[in-house]
N, C-alpha and C positions, 0 to 999 in steps of 0.2 A: 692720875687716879681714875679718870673718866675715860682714859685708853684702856687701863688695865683692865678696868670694869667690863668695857665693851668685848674686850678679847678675850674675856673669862666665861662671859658670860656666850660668846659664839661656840668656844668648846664645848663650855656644859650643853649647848643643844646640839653639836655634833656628836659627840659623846652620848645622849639620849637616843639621837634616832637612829645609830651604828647599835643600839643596844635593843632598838623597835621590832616586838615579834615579827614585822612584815619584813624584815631584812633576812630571817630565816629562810629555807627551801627545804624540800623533799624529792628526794630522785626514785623513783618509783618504778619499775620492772615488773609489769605483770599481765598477765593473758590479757588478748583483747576483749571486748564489751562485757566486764565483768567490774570495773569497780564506777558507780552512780556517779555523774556529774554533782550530781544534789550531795553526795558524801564527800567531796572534792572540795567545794563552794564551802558548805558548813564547816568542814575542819579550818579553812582557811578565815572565813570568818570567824571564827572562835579563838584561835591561836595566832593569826598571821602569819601563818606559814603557808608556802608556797607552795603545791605538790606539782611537779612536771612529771606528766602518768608519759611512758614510754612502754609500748606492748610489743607482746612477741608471740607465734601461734604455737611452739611447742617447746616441751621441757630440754629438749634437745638444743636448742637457739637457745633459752635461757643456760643452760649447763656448756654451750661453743664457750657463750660472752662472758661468762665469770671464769671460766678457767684461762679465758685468753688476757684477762688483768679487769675483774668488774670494779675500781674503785670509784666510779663513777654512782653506783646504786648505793642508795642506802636502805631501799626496804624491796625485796622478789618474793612472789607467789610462784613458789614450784609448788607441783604434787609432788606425794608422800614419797616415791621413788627417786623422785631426783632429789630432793630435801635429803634423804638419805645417802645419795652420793656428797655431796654436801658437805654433812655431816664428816662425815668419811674424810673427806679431800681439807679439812677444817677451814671453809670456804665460811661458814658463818661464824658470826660473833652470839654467846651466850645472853640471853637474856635473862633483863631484871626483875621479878617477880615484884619488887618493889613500887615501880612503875607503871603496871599490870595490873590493877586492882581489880579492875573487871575481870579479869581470868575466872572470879566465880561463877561467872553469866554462861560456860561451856558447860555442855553436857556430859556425863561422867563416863559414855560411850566411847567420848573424843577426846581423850585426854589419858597420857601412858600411850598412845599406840605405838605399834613396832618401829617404823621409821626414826620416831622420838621417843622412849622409853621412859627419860625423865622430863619430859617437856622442860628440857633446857633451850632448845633452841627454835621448835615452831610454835605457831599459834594457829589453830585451824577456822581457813575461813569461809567457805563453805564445803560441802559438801556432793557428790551426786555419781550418776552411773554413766556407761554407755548403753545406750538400746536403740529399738528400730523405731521409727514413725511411720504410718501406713495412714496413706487419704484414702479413707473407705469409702468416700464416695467416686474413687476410679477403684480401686483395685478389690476385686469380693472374694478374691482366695482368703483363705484361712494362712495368718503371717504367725507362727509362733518362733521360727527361729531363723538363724543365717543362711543355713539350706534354704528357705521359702523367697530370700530375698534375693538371692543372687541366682535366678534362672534365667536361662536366654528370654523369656518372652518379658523381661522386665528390660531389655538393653534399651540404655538411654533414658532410662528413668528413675535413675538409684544415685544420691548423695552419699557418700560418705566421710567422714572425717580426714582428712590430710595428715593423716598421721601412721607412721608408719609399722610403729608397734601394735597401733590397735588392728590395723589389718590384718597383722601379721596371727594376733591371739585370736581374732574371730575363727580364723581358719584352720588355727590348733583347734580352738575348741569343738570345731566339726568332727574333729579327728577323735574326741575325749582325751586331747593333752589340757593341762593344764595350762593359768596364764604364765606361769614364772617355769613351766617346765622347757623353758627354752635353749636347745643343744644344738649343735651341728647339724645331726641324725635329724632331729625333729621340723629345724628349715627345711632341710629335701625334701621331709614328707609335705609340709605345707606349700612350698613353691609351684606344685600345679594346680591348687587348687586358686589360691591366689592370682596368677596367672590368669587364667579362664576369668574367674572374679572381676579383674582389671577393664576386659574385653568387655563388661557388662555395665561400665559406671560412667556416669555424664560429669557431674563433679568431684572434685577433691575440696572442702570446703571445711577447718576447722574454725574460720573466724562468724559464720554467718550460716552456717548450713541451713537453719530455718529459711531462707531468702530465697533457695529454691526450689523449696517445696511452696510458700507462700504463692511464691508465682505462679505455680503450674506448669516449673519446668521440668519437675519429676514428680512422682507418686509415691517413692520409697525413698528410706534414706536411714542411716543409721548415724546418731548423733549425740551430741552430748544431753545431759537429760534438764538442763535446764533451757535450751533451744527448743528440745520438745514441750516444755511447760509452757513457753510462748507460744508455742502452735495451738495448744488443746484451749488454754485460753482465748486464742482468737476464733477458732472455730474448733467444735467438737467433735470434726468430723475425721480428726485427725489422732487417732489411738497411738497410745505408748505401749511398746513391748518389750521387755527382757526377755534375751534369745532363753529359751529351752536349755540350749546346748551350756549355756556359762554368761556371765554377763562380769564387766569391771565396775567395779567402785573405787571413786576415786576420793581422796582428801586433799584440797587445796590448802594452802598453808599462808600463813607469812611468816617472814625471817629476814634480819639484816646480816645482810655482809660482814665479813670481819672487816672488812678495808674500807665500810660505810664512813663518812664526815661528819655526819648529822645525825648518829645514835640515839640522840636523848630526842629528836623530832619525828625518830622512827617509833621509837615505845609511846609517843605520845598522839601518832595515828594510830598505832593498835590498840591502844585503847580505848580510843575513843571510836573506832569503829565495832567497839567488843559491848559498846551499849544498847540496851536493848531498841529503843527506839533509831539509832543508826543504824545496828543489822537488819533492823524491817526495811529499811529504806532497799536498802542488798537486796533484802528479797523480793520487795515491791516490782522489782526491775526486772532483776536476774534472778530466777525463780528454781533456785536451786534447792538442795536438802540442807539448813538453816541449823549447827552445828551450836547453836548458841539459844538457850531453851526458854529464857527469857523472851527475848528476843519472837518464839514461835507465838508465845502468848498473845502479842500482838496481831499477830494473824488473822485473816478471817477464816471461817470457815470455807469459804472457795477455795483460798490458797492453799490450807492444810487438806482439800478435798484433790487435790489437785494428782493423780495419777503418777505424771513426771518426777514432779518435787517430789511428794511422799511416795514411792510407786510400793506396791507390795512386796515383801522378801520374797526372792529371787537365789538364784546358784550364783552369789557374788563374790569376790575376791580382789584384794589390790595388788598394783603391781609391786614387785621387789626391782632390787636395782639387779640387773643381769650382765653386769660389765661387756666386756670386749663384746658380747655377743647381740650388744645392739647397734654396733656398729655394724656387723654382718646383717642385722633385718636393712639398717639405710641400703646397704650394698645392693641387695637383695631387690627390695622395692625400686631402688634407684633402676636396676636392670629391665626389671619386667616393665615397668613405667617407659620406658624408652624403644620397648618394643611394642608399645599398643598400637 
């Protein structure tokens, strides 16, 4: 009786701790220095779930990896254009509105957009642009657009983003194409100007572009806008600019895989990062435009005064998904990059 006891009773606590929220995990795919250690830590202690954050620096590396067999992820942050390839390739699984209940906490701005229609399948998690940075305390020309930044007398002093479609639409938009008016015809016109462009830039930097302008390795740079909120924040002497000519907005997402393992621990970080006092945490950090209005409430007034994060309407637009033909921009930039 006193064997059976002891072996009953060994199960039932094997059995318990096989059932112990800390035996959970979360496989996580998402841009680098964008989701808070402090958000990581707190979901984990709250839940005992695990998160193993695995980063990538563009939508194109997240969109290789899933189409090459992602069932390793169970929760990616693409933007709104690859979300909609996604969508498209039925690469995500529907989400539960049930498990969701913070979904009131978005703004009615971010919610139905094109990408998602029925917000079936993303959750928006933050938001923001690309623009220029200028240390005004080197450079005293007047920066209002991509023309101002890309001249020979700035060679060696200009950041930009690592990415190869943004390059590509800066240099449309010199032209007054559009960002999704991307053809054939319209690469030839763009590739000399790009070109010349290339001959003029010190880094390629989408994971940290702030780092070198911080340093004083360049004076220009054109970057995501919440890298610039870190900069004007630490020193004001660092302006934010939406080009003149056109500028991108972008919507950052979340969404699980169809082929996720862990669904029910993926709706249960989106949620809990969709509370107001965890998306301040987001924005505390990474000082983006904060897609969750609650959430702004918390804010101070510095942050909400903040140029980057909030910057003023602008000629903005997001990207669409432009198939085969962003393979032609890698082409593209992959050539001219090899000939600098």
């Amino acid at each position: 009786m006193t064997s059976l006891h002891t072996t009953l009773s060994a199960f039932l606590a094997l059995a318990a701790a096989a059932a112990l929220p800390g035996k959970e995990e979360l496989n996580l795919f998402a841009w680098s220095e964008y989701v808070p250690q402090t958000v990581l830590d707190g979901f984990k202690k709250e839940t005992g779930i695990q998160v193993n954050y695995e980063t990538y620096a563009s939508n194109e590396e997240l969109l290789s990896k899933l189409l090459a067999g992602g069932g390793a992820y169970d929760l990616v942050q693409p933007s709104d254009y690859a979300a909609e390839v996604m969508i498209r390739q039925k690469l995500l699984a529907p989400l539960d509105p049930a498990q969701l209940p913070n979904l009131k906490n978005l703004g009615a701005a971010f919610r139905h957009l094109p990408h998602d229609p029925g917000d079936q399948y993303t959750v928006p998690y933050m938001t923001g642009t690309v623009g220029i940075v200028v240390n005004t305390d080197v450079v005293k020309d007047p920066i209002k657009g991509f023309k101002d930044v890309f001249q020979p007398k700035f060679k060696d002093r200009i950041v930009v983003l690592n990415d190869n479609r943004e390059i590509v639409t800066w240099a449309l938009y010199t032209l007054g194409i559009t960002a999704n008016q991307v053809s054939a015809d319209n690469l030839v016109k763009a590739r000399p100007i790009v070109a010349d462009w290339i001959k003029l830039i010190k880094v390629f930097d989408s994971d940290s572009p702030k780092t070198a302008l911080l340093n004083g390795d360049v004076d220009l740079g054109v970057v995501w806008s919440g890298e610039a909120a870190i900069l004007w924040k630490e020193n004001r002497k660092y302006k934010y600019v939406l080009a003149e000519e056109g500028a991108h907005q972008f919507i950052d997402v979340l969404a699980i895989p169809v082929a996720a393992t862990h669904k029910e621990a993926a709706h249960k970080f989106i949620n809990y990062i969709l509370r107001p006092e965890v998306s301040k945490l987001i924005s505390d950090e990474f000082p983006y435009t904060n897609p969750n209005v609650e959430a702004r409430k918390l804010l101070t007034p510095e942050q909400l005064a903040n140029p980057a994060s909030y910057p003023p309407t602008g000629k903005l637009e997001t990207f669409h998904d432009i198939g085969k033909l962003a393979a032609d921009i890698d082409r593209l930039m992959t050539d001219l990059k090899s000939g600098r």
